[in-house]
RODO-2510 file (C-alpha; in nm, 4 decimals, decimal comma):
residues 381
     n   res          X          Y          Z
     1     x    -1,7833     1,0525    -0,1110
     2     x    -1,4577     1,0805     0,0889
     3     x    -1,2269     0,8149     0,1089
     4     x    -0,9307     0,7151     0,3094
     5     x    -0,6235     0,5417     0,1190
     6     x    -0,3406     0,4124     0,4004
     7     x    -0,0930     0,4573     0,1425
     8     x     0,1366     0,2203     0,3754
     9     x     0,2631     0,0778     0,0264
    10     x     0,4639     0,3885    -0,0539
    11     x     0,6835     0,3544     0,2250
    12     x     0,6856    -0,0450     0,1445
    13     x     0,7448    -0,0592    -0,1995
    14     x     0,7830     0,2747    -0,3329
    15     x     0,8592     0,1399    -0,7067
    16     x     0,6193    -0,1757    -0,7275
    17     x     0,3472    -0,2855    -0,9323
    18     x     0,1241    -0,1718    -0,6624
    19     x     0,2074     0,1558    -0,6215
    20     x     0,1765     0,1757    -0,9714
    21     x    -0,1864     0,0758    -0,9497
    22     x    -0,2953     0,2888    -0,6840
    23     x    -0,1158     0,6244    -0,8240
    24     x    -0,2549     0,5190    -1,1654
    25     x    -0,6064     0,4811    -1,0540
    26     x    -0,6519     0,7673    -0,7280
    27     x    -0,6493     1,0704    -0,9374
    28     x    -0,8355     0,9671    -1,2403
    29     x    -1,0891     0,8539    -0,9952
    30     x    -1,1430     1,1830    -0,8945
    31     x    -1,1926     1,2987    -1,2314
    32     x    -1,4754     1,0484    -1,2586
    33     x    -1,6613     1,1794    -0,9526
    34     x    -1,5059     1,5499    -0,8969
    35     x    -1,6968     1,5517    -0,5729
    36     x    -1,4603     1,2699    -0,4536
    37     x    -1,2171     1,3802    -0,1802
    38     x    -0,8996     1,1407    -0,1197
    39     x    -0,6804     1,1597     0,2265
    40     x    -0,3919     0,9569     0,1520
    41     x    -0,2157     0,9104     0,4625
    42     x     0,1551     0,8344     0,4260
    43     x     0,5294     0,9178     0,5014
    44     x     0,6682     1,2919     0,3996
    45     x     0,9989     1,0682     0,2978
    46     x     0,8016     0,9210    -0,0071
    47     x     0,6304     1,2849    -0,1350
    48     x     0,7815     1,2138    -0,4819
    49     x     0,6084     0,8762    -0,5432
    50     x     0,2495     0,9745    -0,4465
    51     x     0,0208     1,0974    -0,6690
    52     x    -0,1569     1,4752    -0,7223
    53     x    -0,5107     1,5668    -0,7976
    54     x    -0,6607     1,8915    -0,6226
    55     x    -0,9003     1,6281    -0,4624
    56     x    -0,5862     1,4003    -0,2926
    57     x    -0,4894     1,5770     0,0845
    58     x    -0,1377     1,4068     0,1275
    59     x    -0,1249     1,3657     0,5398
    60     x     0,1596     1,3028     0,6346
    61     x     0,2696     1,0654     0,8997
    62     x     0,5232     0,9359     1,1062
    63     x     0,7650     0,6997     0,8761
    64     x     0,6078     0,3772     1,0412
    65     x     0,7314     0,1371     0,7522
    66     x     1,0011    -0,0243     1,0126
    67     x     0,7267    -0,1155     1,1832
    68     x     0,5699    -0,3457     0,8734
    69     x     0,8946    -0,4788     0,8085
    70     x     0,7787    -0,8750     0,7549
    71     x     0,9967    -1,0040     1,0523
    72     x     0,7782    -0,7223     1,2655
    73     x     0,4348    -0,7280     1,0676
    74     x     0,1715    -0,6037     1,2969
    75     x     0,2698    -0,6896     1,6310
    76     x     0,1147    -0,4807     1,9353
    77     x     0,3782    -0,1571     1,9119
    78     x     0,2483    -0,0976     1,5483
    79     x    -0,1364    -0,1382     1,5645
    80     x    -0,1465     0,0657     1,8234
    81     x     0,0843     0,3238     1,6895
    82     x    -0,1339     0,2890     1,3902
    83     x    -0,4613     0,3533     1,5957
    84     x    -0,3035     0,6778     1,7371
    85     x    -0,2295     0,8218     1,4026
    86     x    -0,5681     0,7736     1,2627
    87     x    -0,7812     0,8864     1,5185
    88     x    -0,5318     1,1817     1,5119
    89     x    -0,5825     1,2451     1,1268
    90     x    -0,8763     1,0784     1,0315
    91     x    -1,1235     1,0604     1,3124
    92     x    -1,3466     0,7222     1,3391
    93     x    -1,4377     0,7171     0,9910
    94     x    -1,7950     0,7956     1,0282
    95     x    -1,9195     0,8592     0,6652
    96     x    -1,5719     0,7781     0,4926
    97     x    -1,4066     0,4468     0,3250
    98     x    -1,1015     0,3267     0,4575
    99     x    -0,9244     0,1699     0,1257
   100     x    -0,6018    -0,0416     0,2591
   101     x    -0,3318    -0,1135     0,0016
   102     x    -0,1715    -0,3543     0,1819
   103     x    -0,3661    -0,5433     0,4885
   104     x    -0,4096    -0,2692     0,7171
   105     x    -0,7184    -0,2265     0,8878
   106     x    -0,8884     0,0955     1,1083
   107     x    -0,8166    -0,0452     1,4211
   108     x    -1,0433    -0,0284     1,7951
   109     x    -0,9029     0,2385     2,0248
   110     x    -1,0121     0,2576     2,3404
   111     x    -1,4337     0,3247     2,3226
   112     x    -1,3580     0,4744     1,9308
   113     x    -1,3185     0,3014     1,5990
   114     x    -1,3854     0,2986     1,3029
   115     x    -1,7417     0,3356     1,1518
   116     x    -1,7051     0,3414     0,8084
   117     x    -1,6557     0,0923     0,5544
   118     x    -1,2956    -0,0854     0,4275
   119     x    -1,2326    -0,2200     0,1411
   120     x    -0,8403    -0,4506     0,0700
   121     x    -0,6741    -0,4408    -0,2608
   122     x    -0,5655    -0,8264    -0,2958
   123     x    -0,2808    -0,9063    -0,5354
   124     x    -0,1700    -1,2507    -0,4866
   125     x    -0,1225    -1,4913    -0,2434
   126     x     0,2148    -1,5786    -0,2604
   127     x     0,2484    -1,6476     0,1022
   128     x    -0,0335    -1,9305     0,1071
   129     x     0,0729    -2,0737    -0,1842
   130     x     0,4756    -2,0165    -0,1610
   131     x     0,5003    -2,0472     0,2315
   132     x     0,8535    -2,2129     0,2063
   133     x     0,9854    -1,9025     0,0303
   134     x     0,9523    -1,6855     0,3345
   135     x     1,0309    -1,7036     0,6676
   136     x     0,7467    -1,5040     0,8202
   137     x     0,4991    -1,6754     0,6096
   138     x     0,2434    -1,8007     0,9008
   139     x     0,2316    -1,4209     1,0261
   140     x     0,1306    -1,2657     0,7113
   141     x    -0,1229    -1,4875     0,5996
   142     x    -0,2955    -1,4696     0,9891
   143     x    -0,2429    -1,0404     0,9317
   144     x    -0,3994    -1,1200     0,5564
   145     x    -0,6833    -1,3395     0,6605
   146     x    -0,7624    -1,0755     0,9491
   147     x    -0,7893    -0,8125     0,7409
   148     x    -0,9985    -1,0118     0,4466
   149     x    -1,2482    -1,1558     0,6074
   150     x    -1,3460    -0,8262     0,7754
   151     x    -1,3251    -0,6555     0,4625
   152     x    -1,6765    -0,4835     0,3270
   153     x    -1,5527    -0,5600    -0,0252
   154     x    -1,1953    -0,7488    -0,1381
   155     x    -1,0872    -0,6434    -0,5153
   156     x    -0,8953    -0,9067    -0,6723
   157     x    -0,6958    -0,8022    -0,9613
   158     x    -0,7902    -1,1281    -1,1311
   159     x    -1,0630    -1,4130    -1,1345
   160     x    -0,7461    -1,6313    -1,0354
   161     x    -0,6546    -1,4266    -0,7835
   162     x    -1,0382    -1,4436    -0,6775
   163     x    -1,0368    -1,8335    -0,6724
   164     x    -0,7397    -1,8482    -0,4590
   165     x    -0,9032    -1,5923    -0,1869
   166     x    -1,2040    -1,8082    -0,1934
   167     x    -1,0151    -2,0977    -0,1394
   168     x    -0,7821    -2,0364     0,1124
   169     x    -1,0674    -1,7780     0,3377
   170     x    -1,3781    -1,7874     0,4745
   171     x    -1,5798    -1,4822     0,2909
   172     x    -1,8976    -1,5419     0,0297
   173     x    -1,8431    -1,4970    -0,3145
   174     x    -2,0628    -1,1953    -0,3928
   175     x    -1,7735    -0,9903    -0,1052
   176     x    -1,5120    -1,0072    -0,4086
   177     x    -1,4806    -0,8158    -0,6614
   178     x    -1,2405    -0,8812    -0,9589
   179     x    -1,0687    -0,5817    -1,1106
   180     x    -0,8021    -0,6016    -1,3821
   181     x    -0,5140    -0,3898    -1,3514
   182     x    -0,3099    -0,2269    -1,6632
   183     x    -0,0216    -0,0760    -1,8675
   184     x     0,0660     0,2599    -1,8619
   185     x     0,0287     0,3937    -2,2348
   186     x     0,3698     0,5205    -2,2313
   187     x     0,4544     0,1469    -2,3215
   188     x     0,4550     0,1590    -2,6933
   189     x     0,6408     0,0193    -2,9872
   190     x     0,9864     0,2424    -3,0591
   191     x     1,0444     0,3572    -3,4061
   192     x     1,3706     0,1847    -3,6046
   193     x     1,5908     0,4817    -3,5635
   194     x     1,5420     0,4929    -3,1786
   195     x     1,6160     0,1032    -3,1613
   196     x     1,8965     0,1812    -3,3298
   197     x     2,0124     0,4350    -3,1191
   198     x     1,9262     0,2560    -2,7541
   199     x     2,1469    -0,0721    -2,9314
   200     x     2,4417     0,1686    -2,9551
   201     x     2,4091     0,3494    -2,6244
   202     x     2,4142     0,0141    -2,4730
   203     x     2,5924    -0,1924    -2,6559
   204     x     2,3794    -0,4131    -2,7739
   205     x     2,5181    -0,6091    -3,0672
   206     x     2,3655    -0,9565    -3,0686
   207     x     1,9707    -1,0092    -3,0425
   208     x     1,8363    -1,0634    -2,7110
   209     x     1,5859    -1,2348    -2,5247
   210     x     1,4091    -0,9852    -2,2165
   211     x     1,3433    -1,1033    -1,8491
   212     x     1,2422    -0,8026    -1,6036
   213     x     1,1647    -0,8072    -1,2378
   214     x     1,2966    -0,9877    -0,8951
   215     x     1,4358    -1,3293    -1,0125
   216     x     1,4178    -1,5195    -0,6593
   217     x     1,1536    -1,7853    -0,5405
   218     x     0,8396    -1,8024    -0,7490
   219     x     0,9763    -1,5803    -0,9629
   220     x     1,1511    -1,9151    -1,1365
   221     x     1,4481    -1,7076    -1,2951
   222     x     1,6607    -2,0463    -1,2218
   223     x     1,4512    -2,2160    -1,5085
   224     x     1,5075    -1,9684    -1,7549
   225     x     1,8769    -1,9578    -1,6874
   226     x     1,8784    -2,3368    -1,7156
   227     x     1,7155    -2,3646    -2,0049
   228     x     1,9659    -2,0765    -2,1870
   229     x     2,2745    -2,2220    -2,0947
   230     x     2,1341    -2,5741    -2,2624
   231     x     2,0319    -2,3597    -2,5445
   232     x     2,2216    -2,4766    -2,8763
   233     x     2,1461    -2,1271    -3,0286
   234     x     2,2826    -1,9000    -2,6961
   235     x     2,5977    -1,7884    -2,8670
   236     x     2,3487    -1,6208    -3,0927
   237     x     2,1491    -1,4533    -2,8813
   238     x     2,1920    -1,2453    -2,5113
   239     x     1,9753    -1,2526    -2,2290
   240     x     1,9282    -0,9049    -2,0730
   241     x     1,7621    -0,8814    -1,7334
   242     x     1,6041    -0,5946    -1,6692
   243     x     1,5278    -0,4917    -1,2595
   244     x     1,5341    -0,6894    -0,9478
   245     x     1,8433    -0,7482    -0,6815
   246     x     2,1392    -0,5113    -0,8662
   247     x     2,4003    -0,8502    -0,8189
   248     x     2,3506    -1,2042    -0,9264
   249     x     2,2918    -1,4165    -0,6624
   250     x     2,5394    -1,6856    -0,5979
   251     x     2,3656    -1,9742    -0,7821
   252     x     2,3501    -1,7161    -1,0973
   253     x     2,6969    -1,7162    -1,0714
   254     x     2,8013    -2,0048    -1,0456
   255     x     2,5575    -2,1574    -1,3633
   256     x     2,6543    -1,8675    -1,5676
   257     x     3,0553    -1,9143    -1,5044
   258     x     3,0386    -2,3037    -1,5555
   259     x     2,7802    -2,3563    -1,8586
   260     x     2,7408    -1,9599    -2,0406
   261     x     3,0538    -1,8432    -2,2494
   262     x     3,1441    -1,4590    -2,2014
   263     x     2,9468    -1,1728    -2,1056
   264     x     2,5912    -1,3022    -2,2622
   265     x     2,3921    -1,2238    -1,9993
   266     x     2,3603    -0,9062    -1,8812
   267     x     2,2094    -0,7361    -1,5867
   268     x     2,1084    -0,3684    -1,5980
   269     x     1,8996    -0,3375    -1,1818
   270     x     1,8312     0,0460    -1,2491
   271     x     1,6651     0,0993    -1,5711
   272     x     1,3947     0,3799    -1,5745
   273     x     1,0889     0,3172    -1,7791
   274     x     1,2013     0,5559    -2,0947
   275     x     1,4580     0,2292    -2,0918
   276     x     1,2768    -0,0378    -1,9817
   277     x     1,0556     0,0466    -2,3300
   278     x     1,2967     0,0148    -2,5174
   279     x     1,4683    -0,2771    -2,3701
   280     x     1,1186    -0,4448    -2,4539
   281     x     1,1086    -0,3114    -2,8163
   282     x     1,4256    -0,4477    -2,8913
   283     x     1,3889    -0,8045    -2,7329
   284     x     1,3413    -1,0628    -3,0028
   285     x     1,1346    -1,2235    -2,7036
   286     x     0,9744    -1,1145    -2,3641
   287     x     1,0475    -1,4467    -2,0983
   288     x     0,8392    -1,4970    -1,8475
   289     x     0,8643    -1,8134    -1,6077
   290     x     0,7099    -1,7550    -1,2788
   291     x     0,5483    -2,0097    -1,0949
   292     x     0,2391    -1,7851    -0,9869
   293     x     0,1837    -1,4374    -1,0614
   294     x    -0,1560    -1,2562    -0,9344
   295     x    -0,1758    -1,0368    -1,2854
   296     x     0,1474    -0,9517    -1,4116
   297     x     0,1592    -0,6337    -1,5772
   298     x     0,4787    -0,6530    -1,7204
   299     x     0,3442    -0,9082    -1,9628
   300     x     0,0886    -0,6082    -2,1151
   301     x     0,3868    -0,3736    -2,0494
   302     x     0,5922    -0,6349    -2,3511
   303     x     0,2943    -0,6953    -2,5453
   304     x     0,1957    -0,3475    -2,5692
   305     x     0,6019    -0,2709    -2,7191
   306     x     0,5087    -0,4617    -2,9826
   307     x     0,7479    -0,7833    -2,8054
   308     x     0,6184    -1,1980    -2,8356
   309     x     0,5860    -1,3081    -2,4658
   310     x     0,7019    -1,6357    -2,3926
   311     x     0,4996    -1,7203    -2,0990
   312     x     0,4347    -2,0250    -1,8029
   313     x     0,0722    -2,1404    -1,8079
   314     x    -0,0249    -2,0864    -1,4645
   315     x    -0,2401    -1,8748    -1,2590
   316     x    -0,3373    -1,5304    -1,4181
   317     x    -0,1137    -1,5453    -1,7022
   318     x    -0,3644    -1,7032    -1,9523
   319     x    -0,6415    -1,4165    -1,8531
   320     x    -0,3538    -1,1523    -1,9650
   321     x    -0,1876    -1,2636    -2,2288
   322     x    -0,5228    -1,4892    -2,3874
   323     x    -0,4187    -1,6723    -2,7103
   324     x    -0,1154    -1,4022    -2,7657
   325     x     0,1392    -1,5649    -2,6368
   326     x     0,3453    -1,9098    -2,6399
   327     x     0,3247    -2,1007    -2,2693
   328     x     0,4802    -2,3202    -2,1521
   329     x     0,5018    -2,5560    -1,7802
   330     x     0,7575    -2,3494    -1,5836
   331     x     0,9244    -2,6467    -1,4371
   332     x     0,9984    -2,7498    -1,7469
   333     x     1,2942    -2,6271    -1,9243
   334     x     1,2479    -2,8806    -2,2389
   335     x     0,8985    -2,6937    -2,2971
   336     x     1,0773    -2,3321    -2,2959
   337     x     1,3404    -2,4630    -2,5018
   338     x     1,0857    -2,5733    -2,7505
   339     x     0,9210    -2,2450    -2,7018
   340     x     1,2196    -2,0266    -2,7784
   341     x     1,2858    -2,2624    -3,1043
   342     x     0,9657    -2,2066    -3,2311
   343     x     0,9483    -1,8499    -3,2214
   344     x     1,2903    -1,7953    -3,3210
   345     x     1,2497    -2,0349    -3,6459
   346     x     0,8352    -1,9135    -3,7210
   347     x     0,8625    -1,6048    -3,9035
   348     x     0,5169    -1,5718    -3,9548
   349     x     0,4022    -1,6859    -3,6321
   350     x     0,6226    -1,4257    -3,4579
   351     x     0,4718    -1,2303    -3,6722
   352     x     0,0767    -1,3192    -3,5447
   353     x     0,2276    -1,3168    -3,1739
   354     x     0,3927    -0,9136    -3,2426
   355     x    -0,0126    -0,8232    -3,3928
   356     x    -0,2463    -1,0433    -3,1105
   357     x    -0,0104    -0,8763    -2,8306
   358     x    -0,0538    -0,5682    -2,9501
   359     x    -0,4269    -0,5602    -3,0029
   360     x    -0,4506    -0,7921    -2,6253
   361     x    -0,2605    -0,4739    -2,4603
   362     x    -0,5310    -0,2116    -2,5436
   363     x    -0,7974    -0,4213    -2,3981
   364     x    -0,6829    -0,3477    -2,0204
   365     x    -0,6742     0,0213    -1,9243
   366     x    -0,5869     0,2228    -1,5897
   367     x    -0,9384     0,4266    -1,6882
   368     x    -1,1461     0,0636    -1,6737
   369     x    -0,9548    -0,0038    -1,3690
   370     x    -1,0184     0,3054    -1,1999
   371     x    -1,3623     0,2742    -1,3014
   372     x    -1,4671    -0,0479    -1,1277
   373     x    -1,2897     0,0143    -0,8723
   374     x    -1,5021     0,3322    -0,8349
   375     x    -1,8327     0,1312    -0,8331
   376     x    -1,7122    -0,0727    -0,5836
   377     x    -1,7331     0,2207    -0,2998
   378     x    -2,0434     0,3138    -0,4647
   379     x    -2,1936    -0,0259    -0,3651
   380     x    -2,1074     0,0378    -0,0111
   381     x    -2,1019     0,3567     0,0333
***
């Protein structure tokens, strides 16, 4: 089987959740069928990023991501440059799988194109649901439903990511395929001494509650910072944020001069996962308020350190997190408020949260994921 990754996402989003996936899952499928030979076509500038098996051929191409750029997404300049560098590395696919990682397709050039079959990794759908958080909205979701609906097969990363492809395009049921994505087993509880240690390097004095990633748009960071500065316990306890934009935006500012006393929340933008574990093993609580997520593998990434997840009820976050985890209705800040009371107060039920996470984590694996996702050329290949 031979199989052709665009590996566009490297140049895109170099650090993201789906890079992760796809450098998680490419070489140890190619342990599972040794016979299985990769081409991962992307930019030489993002070599250190991309993942190695003797069976992935790294071809590299010309740095095209300006081209992608959402204000620019697919216009004629770029599919056709596109076209040009495939037939020139790839030929017209006869006998190979074009995999996309993010809406690409094997374009028509001239009398050529592409014969094989292609297969879209689907994360979320943001843009359909959240089209007043972007300006280019209407663009990507025509490039999305394009590419989708003339998809082979469409892996979802979850059945609610499923529903919402199902809803919003035109494709039969039995087209997608759901495939859960995972944790890296590097996240894993730290030992007292090392807690201990991290606290001091960073000074860390008080307890903290956790929030990692972007905080803009669906990502309902204003909620959370709401609901902390009505907190009556917040001189207690710090809120670290972990990731995302390196400078709080102007509304951040602004709420946490007028209602938060002092330095209590903290921003560290550049923490490298050795960190980011142990920012998680410390947290008395992981926080997580977004409006829609399409898996969310920094929940598994908390649970897995051992931390209770505080999380919204929507979307994928109840397949994830199951019965390990306290929700609440993310445009509510009374319900998180409630929320961080009770597991601050509930010894015991902190307690059951710490065990169920842990023991939810180890049912999602990159191996699984890999796996299915596997079968899935099998069926059309």
């Amino acid at each position: 089987m031979e199989l052709v990754v665009d590996g566009i996402i490297y140049q895109l989003q170099p650090q993201g959740g789906i890079s992760r996936m796809f450098s998680e899952i490419l070489p140890r499928m190619c342990d599972i069928d040794q016979s299985l030979r990769i081409t991962l076509l992307t930019s030489g500038q993002c070599r250190q990023a991309l993942p190695n098996h003797p069976n992935i051929c790294h071809r590299g191409i010309p740095p095209v991501a300006r081209f992608f750029r959402p204000s620019r997404l697919w216009g004629p300049v770029p599919s056709l440059a596109e076209a040009l560098t495939r037939r020139l590395f790839i030929g017209n696919g006869r006998d190979r799988i074009w995999h996309s990682t993010y809406y690409t397709m094997p374009y028509q050039l001239g009398k050529a194109s592409w014969n094989g079959p292609h297969v879209v990794t689907v994360v979320d759908m943001i843009y359909e649901k959240f089209p007043e958080y972007f300006s280019n909205a209407a663009q990507v979701i025509e490039t999305k439903k394009r590419c989708i609906e003339k998809a082979d097969r469409v892996i979802a990363i979850s059945n609610s990511t499923k529903s919402d492809i199902l809803e919003y395009f035109n494709m039969p049921e039995d087209r997608v395929a759901v495939v859960y994505l995972a944790a890296s087993h590097f996240f894993r509880p730290l030992s007292e001494s090392d807690k201990s240690k991290f606290r001091e390097r960073f000074g860390l004095v008080k307890p903290f509650l956790l929030y990692v990633g972007h905080r803009g748009g669906y990502k309902n960071f204003q909620v959370l910072l709401k609901a902390y500065s009505l907190w009556k316990r917040k001189n207690d306890f710090d809120l670290i944020c972990v990731g995302g934009a390196s400078k709080w935006s102007r509304d951040e500012n602004e709420l946490i001069r007028r209602a938060i006393s002092g330095d209590s929340v903290r921003l560290f933008p550049n923490a490298a996962d050795e960190e980011l574990r142990a920012f998680y093993s410390c947290a008395q609580a992981f926080i997580y308020p977004s409006l829609y997520e399409g898996f969310g593998i920094p929940l598994l990434e908390a649970m897995a350190c051992g931390t209770p997840v505080i999380v919204s009820d929507t979307s994928s976050t109840p397949e994830v997190v199951g019965d390990s985890g306290l929700y609440f209705n993310p445009y509510s800040k009374e319900e998180l408020l409630a929320a961080l009371d009770r597991i601050m107060d509930d010894a015991r039920l902190r307690e059951q949260l710490v065990k169920k996470g842990l023991n939810r984590s180890k049912m999602f694996s990159w191996h699984e994921t890999s796996v299915k996702t596997y079968n899935v050329y099998r069926e059309i290949s």
